[in-house]
C-alpha positions as CSV (number, residue, x, y, z in Angstrom):
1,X,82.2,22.0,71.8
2,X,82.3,22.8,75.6
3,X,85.9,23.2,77.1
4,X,86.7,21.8,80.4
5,X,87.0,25.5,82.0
6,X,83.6,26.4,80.3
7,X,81.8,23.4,81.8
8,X,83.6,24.2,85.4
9,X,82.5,27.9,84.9
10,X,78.9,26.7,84.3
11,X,79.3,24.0,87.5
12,X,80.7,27.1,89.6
13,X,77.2,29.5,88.4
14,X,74.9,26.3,89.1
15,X,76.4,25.9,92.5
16,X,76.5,29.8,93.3
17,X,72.4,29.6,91.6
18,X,71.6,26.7,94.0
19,X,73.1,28.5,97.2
20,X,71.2,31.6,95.9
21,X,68.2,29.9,96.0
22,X,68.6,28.1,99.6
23,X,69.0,31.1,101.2
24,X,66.2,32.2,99.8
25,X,63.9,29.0,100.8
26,X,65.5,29.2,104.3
27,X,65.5,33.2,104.9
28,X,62.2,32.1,107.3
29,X,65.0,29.9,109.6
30,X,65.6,32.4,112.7
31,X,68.5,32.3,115.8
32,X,71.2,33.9,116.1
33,X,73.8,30.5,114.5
34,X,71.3,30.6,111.5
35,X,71.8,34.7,111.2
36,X,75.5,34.3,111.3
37,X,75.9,31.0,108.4
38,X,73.4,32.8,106.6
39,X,75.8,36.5,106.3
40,X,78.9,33.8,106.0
41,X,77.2,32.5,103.2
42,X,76.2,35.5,101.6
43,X,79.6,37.0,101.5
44,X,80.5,34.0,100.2
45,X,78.4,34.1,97.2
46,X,79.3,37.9,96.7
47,X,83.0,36.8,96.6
48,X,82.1,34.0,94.1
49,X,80.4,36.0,91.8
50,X,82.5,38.8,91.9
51,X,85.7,36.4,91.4
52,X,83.7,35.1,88.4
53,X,83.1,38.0,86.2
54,X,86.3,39.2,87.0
55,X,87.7,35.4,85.7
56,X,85.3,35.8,82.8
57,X,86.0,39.4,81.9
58,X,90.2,38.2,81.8
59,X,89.7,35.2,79.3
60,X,87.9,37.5,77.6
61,X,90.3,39.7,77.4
62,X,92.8,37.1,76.7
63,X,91.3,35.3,73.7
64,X,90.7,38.6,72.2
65,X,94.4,39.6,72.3
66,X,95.8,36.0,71.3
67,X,93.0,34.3,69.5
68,X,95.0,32.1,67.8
69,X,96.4,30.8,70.4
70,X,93.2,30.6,72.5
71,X,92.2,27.9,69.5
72,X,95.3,26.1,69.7
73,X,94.7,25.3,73.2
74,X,91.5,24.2,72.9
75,X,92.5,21.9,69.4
76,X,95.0,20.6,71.6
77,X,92.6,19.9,74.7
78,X,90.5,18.4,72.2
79,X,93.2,16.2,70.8
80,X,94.2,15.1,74.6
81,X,91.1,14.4,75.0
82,X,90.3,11.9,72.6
83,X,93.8,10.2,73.3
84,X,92.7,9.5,76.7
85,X,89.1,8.3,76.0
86,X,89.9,6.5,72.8
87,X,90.4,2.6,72.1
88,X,92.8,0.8,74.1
C-alpha cells in the first residue's frame, strides 16, 4: 500500500525527471533570458534533489529507530482513510 508521503515523494521525482528532461530537449534554445532560466532552473533541480535524499535518508532513519510507530501511523492513515472515502 502506497502512503500519501510515498506517492508525493514519487510526484516530486516525476516532476524533478520531467524538468530534467526539458532542459535537456531545450539546451539548443540560445539568448541570454534563456541562459539565465535555464541556470535558475538547474539550481533548482540541484536543490530538489538534494533536499530529497536528505528527506529520504531522515525517514529512513526514522522508521528504523521507531518502527513500530512508523506502522502505527500508517494503520492509522489507512484507517482515516477509509473513514473519509467510505459509505455515507
Amino acid at each position: 500500500m502506497e502512503t500519501p508521503a510515498d506517492k508525493f515523494m514519487d510526484e516530486l521525482r516525476n516532476v524533478i525527471a520531467d524538468a530534467e528532461e526539458l532542459l535537456r530537449v531545450t539546451s539548443d534554445q540560445t539568448g541570454p533570458k534563456v541562459q539565465e532560466v535555464r541556470a535558475r532552473a538547474e539550481e533548482s533541480l540541484r536543490n530538489a534533489r538534494e533536499h530529497l535524499q536528505g528527506a529520504g535518508r531522515q525517514l529512513d532513519a526514522q522508521v528504523r529507530q521507531n518502527p513500530w510507530a512508523a506502522v502505527g501511523i500508517a494503520a492509522g492513515m489507512g484507517l482515516l482513510v477509509g473513514v473519509l472515502m467510505g459509505p455515507k
